[in-house]
C-alpha positions, 0 to 999 in steps of 0.5 A, spaced: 677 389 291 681 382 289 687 381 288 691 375 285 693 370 291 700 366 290 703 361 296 709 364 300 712 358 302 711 351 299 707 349 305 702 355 304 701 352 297 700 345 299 695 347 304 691 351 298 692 345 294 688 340 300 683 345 300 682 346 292 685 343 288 685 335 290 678 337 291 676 339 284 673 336 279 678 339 274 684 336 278 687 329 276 693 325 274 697 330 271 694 336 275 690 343 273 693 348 268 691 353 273 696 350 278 701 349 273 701 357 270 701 359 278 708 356 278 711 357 272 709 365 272 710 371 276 703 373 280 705 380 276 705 377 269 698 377 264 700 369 265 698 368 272 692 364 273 685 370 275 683 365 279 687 364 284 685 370 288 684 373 295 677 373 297 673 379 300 674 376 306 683 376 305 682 368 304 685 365 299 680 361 294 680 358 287 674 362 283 674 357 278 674 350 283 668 345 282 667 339 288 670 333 285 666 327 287 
């Protein structure tokens, strides 16, 4: 079972974000609406990004990321 991940700390999120989004080719100037929706809602909230998730592993992951070039 998955369930939906969200950074304890700002160093957490910043370590998720070198991983996946700076990678992403979705990512750019102005961000991504995934991270975006991550901080303005509450993990429990319908608006919080899926795919921001715990994989089967408990590792945090991105189901939607796409390596940039």
């Amino acid at each position: 079972m998955t369930s939906k991940y969200r950074p304890s700390n700002g160093f957490e999120g910043e370590m998720f974000k070198e991983v996946f989004c700076y990678r992403c080719k979705k990512y750019d100037e102005d961000g991504c609406e995934i991270e975006s929706a991550a901080w303005l809602y509450d993990v429990d909230e319908s608006e919080y990004p899926a795919a921001w998730q715990y994989d089967d592993d408990d590792e945090p992951i991105c189901t939607v990321f796409e390596e940039g070039e």
